[in-house]
C-alpha positions as CSV (number, residue, x, y, z in Angstrom):
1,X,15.9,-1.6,-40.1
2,X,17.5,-3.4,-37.5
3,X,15.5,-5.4,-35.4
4,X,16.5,-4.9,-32.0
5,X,15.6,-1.2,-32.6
6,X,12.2,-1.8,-33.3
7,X,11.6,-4.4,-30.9
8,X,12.8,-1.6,-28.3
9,X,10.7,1.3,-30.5
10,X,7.5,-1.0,-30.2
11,X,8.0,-1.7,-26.3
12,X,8.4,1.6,-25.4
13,X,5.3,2.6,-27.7
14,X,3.8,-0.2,-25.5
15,X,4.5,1.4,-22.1
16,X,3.0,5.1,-23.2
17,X,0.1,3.2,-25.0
18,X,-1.1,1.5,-22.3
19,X,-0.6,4.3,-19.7
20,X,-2.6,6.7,-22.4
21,X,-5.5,4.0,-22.4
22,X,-5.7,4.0,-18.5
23,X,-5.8,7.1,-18.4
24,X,-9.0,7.5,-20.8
25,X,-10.4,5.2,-18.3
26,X,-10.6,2.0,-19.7
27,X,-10.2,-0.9,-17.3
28,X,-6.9,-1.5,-16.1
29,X,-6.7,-5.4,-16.2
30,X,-8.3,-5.3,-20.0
31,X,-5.8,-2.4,-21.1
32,X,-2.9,-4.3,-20.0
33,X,-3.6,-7.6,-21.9
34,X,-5.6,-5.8,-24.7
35,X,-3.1,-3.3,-25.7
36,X,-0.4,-5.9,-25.0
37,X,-1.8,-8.2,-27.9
38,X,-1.9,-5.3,-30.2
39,X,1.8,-4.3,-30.1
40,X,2.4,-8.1,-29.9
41,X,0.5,-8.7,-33.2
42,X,2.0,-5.9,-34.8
43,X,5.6,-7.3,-33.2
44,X,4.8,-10.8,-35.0
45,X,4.7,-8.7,-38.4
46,X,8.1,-7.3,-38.1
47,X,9.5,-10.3,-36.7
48,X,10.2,-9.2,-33.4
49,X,8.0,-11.2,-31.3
50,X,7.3,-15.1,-31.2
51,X,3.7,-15.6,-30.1
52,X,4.9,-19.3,-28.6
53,X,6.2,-17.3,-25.7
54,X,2.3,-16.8,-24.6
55,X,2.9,-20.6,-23.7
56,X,4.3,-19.5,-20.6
57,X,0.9,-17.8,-19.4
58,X,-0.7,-20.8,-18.3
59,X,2.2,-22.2,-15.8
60,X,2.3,-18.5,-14.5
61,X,-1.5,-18.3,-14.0
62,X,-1.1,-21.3,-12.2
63,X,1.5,-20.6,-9.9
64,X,0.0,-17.1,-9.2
65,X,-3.2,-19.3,-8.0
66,X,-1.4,-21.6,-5.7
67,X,1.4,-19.5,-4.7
68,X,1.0,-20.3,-0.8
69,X,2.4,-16.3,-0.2
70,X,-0.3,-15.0,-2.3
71,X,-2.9,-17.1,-0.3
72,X,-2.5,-14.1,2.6
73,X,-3.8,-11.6,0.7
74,X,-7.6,-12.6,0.7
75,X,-7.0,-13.9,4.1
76,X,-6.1,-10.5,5.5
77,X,-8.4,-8.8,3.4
78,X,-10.8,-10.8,5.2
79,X,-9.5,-9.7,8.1
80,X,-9.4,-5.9,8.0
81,X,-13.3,-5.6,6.1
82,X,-14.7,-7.6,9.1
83,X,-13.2,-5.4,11.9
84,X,-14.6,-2.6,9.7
85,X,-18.1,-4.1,8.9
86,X,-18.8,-5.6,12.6
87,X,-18.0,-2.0,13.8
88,X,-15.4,-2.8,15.9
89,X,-13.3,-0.1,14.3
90,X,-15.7,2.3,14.9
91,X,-16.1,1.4,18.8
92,X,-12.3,1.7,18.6
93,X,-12.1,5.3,17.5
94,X,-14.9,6.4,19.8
95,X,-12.7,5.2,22.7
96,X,-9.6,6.7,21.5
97,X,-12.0,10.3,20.9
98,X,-12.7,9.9,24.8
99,X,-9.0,8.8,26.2
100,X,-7.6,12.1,24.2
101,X,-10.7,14.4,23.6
102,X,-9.9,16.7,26.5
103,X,-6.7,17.7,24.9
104,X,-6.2,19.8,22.0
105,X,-5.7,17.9,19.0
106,X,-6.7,15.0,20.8
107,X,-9.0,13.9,18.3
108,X,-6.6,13.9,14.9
109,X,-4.1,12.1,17.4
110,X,-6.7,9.5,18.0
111,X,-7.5,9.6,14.3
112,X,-3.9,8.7,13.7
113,X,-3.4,6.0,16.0
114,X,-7.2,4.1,15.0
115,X,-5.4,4.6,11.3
116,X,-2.8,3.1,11.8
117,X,-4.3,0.2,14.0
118,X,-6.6,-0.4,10.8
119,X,-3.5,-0.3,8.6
120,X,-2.3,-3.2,10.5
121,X,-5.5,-4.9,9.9
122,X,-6.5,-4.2,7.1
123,X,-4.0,-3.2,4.3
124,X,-6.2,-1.8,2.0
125,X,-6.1,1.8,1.8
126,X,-9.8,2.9,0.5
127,X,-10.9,0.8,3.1
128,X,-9.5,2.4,5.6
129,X,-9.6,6.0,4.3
130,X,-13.5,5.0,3.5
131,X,-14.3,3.8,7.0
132,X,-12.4,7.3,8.6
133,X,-14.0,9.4,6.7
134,X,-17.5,8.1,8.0
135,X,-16.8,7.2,11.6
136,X,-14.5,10.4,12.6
137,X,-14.8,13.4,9.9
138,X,-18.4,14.6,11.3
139,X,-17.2,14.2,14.7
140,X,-13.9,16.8,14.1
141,X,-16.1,19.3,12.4
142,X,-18.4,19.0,15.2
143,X,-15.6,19.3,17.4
144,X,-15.0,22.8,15.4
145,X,-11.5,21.4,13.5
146,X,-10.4,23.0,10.5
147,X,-11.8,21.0,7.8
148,X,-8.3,21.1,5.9
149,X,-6.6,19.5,8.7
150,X,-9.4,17.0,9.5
151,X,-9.7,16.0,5.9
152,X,-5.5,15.9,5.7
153,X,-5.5,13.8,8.9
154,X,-7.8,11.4,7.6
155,X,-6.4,11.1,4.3
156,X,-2.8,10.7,5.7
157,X,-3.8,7.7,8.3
158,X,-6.0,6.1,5.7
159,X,-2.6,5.5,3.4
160,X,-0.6,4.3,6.5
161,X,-1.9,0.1,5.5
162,X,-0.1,0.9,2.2
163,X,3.1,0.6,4.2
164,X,2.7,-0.6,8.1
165,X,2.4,-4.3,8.0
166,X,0.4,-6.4,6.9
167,X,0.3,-4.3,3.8
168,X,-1.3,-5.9,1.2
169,X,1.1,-4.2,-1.5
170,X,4.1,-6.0,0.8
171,X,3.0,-9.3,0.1
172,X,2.8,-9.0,-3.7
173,X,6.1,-6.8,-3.7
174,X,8.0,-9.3,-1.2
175,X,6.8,-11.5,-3.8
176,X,7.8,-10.4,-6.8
177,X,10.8,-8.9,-5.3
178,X,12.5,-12.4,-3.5
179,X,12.4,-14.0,-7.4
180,X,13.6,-11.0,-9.2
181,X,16.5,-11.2,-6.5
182,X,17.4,-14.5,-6.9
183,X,17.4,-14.7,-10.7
184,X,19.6,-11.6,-10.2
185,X,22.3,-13.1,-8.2
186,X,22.5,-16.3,-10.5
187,X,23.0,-14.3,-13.2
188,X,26.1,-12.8,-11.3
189,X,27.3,-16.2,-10.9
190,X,26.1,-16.8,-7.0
191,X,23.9,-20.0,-7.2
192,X,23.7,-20.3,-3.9
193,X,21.6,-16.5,-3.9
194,X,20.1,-15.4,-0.5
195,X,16.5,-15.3,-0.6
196,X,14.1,-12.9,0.6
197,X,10.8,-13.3,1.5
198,X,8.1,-11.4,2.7
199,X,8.5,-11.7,6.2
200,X,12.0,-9.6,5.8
201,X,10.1,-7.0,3.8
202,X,7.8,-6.5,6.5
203,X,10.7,-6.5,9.3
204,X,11.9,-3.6,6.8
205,X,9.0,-1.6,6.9
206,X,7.8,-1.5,10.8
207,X,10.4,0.9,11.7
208,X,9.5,3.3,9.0
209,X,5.8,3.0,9.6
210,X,6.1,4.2,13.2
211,X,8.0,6.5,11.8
212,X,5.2,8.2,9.8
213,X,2.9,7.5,12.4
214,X,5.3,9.7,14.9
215,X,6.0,12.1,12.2
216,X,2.1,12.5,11.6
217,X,1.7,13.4,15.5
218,X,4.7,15.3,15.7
219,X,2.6,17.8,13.3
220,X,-0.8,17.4,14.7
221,X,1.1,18.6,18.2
222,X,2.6,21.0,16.3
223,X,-0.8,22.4,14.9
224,X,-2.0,22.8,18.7
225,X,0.5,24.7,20.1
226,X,0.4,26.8,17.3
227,X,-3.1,27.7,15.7
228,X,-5.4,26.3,19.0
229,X,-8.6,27.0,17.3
230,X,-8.0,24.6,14.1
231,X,-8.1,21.8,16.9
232,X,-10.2,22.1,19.8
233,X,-9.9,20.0,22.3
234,X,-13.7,18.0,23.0
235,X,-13.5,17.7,26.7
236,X,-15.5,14.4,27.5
237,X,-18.6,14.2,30.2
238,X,-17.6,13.3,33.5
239,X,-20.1,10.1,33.5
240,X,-18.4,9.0,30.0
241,X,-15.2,8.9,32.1
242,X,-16.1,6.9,34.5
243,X,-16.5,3.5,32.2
244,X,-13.6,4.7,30.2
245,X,-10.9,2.5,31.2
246,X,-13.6,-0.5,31.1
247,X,-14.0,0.9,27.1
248,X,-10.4,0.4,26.8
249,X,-10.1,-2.7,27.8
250,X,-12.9,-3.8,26.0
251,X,-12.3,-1.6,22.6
252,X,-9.0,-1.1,22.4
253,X,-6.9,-3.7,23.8
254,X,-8.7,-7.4,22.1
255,X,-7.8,-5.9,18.5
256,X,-4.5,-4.7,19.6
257,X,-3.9,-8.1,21.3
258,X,-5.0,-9.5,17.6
259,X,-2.5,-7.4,15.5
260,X,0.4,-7.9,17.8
261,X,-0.2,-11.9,17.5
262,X,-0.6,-11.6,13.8
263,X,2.8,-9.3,13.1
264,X,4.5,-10.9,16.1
265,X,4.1,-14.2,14.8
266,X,5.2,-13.2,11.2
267,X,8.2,-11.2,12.8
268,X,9.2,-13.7,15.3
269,X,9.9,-16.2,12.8
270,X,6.9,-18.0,14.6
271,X,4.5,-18.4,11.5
272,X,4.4,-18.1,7.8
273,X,2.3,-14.9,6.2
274,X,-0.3,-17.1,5.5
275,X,-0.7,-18.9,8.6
276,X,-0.6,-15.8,10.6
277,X,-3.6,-14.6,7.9
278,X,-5.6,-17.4,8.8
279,X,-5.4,-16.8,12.2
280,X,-6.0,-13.1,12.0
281,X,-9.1,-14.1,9.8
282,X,-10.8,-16.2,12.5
283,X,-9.6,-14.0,15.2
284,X,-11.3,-10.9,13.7
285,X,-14.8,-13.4,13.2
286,X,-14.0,-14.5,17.0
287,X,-14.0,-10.9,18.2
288,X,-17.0,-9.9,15.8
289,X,-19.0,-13.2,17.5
290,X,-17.7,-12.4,21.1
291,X,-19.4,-9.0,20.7
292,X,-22.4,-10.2,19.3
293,X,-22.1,-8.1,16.0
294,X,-21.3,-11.6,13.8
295,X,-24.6,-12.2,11.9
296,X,-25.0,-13.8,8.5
297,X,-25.3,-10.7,6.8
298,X,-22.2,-9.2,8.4
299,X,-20.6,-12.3,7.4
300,X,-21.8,-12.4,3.9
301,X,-20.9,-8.6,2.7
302,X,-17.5,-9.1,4.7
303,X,-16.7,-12.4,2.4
304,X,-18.2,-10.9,-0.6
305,X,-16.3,-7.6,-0.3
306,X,-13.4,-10.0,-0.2
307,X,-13.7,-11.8,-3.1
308,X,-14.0,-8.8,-4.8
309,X,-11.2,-6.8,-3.6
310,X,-9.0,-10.2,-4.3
311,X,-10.2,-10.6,-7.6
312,X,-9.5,-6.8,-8.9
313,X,-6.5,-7.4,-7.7
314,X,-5.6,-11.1,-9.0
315,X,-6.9,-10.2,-12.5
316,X,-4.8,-7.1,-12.9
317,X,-1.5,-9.3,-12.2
318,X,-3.0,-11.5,-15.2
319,X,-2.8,-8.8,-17.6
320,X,0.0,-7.5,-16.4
321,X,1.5,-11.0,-16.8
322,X,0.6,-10.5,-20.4
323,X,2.4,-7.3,-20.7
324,X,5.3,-8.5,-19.0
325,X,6.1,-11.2,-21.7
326,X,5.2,-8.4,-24.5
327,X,7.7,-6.0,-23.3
328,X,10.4,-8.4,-22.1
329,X,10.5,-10.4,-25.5
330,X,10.6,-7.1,-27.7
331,X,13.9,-5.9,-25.6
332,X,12.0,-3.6,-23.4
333,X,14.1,-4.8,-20.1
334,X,17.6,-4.1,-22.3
335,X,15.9,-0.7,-23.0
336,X,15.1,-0.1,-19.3
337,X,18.9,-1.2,-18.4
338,X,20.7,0.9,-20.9
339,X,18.3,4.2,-19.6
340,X,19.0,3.8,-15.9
341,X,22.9,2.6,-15.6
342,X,23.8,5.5,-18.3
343,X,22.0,7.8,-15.8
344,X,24.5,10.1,-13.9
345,X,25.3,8.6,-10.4
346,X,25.5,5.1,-10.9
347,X,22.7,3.0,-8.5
348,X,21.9,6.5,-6.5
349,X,20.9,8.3,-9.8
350,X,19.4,5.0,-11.3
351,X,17.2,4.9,-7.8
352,X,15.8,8.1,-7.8
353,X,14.7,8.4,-11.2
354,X,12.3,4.9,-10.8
355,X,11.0,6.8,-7.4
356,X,10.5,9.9,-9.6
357,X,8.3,7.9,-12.5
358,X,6.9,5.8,-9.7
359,X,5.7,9.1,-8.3
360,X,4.4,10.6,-11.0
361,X,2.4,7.3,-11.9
362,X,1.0,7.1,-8.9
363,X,-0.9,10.6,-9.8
364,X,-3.1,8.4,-12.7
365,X,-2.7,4.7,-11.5
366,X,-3.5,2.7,-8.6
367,X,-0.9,1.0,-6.8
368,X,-1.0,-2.5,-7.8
369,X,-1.1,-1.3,-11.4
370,X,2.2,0.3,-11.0
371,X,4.0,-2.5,-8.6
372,X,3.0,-5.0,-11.3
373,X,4.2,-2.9,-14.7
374,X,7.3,-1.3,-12.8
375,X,8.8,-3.3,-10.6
376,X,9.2,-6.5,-13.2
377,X,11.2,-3.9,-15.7
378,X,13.1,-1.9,-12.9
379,X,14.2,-4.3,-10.2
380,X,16.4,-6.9,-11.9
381,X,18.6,-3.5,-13.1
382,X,18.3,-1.2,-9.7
383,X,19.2,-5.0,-7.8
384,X,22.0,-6.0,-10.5
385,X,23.3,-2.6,-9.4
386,X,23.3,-3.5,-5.9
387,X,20.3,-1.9,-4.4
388,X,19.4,-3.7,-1.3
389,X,16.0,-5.4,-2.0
390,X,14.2,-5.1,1.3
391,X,15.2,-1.1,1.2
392,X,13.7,-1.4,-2.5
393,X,10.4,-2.5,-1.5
394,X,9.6,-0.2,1.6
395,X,11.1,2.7,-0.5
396,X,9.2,1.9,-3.7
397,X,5.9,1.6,-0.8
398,X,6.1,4.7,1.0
399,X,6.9,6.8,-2.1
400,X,3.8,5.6,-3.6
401,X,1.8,6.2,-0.3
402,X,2.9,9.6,-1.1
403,X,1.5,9.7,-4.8
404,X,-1.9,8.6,-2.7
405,X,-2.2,11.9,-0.8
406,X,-0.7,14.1,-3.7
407,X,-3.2,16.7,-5.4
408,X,-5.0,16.5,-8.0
409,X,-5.2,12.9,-8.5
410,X,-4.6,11.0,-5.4
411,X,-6.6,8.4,-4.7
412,X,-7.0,8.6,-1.3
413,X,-8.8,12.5,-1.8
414,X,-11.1,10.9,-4.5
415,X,-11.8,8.2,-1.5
416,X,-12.3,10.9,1.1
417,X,-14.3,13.3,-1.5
418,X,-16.9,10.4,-2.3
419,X,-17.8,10.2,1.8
420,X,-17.4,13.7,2.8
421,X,-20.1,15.9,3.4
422,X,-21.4,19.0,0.7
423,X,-19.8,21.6,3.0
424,X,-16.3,20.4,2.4
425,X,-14.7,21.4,-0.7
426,X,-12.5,19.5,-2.6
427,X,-9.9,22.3,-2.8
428,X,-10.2,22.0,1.4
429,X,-9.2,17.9,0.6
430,X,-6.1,19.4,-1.4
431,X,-5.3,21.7,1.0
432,X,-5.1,19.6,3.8
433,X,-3.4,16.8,2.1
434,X,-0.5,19.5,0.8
435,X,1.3,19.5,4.3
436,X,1.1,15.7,4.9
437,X,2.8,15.7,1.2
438,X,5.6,17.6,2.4
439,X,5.7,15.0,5.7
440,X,5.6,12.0,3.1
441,X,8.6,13.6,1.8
442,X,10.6,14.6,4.4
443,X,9.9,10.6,5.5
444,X,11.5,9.6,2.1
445,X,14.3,11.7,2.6
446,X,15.3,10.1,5.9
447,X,15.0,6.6,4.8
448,X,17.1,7.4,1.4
449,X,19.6,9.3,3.7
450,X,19.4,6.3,6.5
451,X,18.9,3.1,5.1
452,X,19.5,1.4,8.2
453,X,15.8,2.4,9.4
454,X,14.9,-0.2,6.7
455,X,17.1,-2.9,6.9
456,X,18.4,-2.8,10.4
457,X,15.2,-4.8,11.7
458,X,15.4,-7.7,9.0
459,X,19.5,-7.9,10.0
460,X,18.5,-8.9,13.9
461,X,15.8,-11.4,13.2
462,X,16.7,-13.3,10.2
């Protein structure tokens, strides 16, 4: 039997095995190398795999640890948890409940625009969606809100720091994505390749954040002109007014003034990712300290929930490092290659059936699961077919920010459902989430239809 074919046979056997074990529920980071090593052992016996390509691990593992992009991550992890754990977020959201209480809808408006806010901060969507839920949901059903659209507004805002900047998933992506690109373009010849880095992947995806965020009160608008009672308005005390604008200042504007130094740097060409990361991390302890809600507890749980976000996330790119070689060496990438430029409509066709596997993945796997298994085998093809990158990465982003909110298995309702009181359903989650879905969507269409939302922004600054 010829070799290449079972090479191919065993790396596609790979990719279903390895989904099947994750979804049973085993670990992610320990399926990925574990059933990796299987199919490579049983690669070794038909002579299909060399196990002296496992020497490259090491330097990989290496550079991973002192890649200085990758040093942001942590940094703005850091960042986001200690806004949320020195209740600064929460202040924030009460403010924004008084400034739009007395109009209707005026709390899932404010809900929006605290979630977004926090996606600038922190990037880390159960965070965020975690933090919402507990802060705002008991105020809308006190307020007398629907609890479909309360729970749908909350779920929607919580997945905005998967795509508004700086989005954890952007880093890794604009990562992954600017050495994918270059090793692309040398294979075409150009050895002079133009890079991109993560600062242009952000760039791409500002425009399309503030998109969703206008798209998300667009609807909430919508909702109160026309079904009133699913959104009361919460008219605030006359005495509460009166120190209002003294909240603002004090609430809303220092952690505004923070995220538009962080971004604006990173935009502006000013700073790297990770020095702006740095400064956002000491910024956020500044503002904690300023209020006098820094203590050494608040300081402890904030690093620890750090390290332990980072390292779920560090030591799943291990073991997908591990499948990467697997499937690469066995002739899964010239399987991938042949499947999406024999699909009808050339680099169109090839792109949306990766956003349509992306999409269903993102019903059983997290997002840094799939970013590290699919965009290693699908890039190098969708960019050799001349795919711009930075409209790659926001596209591949807010499609899987969709697969977050979609029924029955998006994370973000499992975040929600594990904060949310008894009296809201989990088919009320569902139902909420459905029209937000259909906004996700409709989002998607207008950036495959108008790429220049994406890649207009990165064309001005760099």
């Amino acid at each position: 039997m010829d070799p290449v074919l079972i090479g191919e046979v065993l790396a596609g056997l790979m990719f279903f095995g390895v989904i099947g074990m994750l979804m049973l529920g085993f670990p992610v980071a320990f399926t990925l190398g574990g059933t990796s090593l299987i199919f490579a052992l049983i690669g070794m016996q038909y002579g299909v795999f060399d196990p002296s390509n496992f020497g490259a691990l090491a330097g990989r593992y290496i550079g991973y640890m002192t890649n200085e992009v990758l040093v942001a991550v942590p940094l703005f992890i850091f960042m986001g948890v200690m806004l949320e754990r020195s209740r600064i977020a929460e202040q924030l959201l009460m403010t924004m409940g008084k400034l739009f209480g007395n109009l209707r809808g005026g709390l899932g408006i404010s809900v929006v625009i605290v979630g977004a806010l926090l996606a600038a901060s922190t990037g880390v969507v159960g965070a965020t969606v975690v933090t919402m839920g507990l802060i705002s949901l008991p105020a809308m059903l006190k307020a007398g809100y629907k609890p479909t659209l309360a729970t749908g507004v909350i779920c929607a805002s919580g997945t905005l720091g998967q795509i508004i900047p700086p989005s954890t998933v952007l880093i890794f992506m604009g990562d992954m994505i600017a050495g994918i690109h270059a090793q692309v373009q040398m294979s075409q010849g150009n050895f002079a390749p133009t890079s991109v880095s993560v600062g242009d992947l952000f760039a791409g995806a500002f425009f399309p954040g503030l998109m969703l965020v206008g798209i998300y009160l667009a609807f909430i608008v919508f909702k109160a002109i026309t079904d009133p009672e699913s959104c009361p308005a919460t008219p605030v005390a006359p005495e509460d007014r009166k120190h209002l604008l003294r909240e603002i200042f004090t609430a809303f504007l220092p952690p505004l003034a923070l995220i538009v130094a962080v971004l604006g740097s990173i935009l502006g060409g000013i700073a790297t990712p990770t020095e702006a990361a740095s400064v956002g991390a000491v910024g956020a302890t500044v503002l904690a300290a300023a209020r006098w809600r820094l203590s050494f507890g608040v300081l402890r749980s904030t690093a620890v929930a750090t390290a332990t976000i980072t390292s779920m996330i560090f030591i799943i790119l291990f073991g997908a490092s591990i499948f990467a070689i697997v499937f690469r060496q066995m002739g899964g990438d010239n399987l991938v290659e042949e499947f999406l430029t024999r699909l009808p409509g050339g680099a169109t066709g090839a792109m949306i059936a990766v956003m349509a596997i992306m999409f269903v993945l993102g019903f059983i796997l997290d997002t840094f699961e799939i970013i590290f298994i699919v965009i290693p085998i699908t890039a190098p093809v969708l960019l050799g077919l001349g795919i711009d990158p930075i409209w790659l990465g926001v596209m591949v982003g807010v499609n899987l920010q969709t697969s977050f909110l979609t029924p029955p298995f998006g994370f973000a309702l499992f975040y929600l459902r594990g904060v949310a009181p008894n009296s809201i359903s989990t088919m009320d989650i569902y139902r909420g989430a459905i029209p937000f879905v259909l906004l996700q969507i409709l989002a998607i269409a207008l950036l495959f239809i108008f790429p220049g939302i994406v890649t207009w922004l990165p064309s001005v600054l760099y």
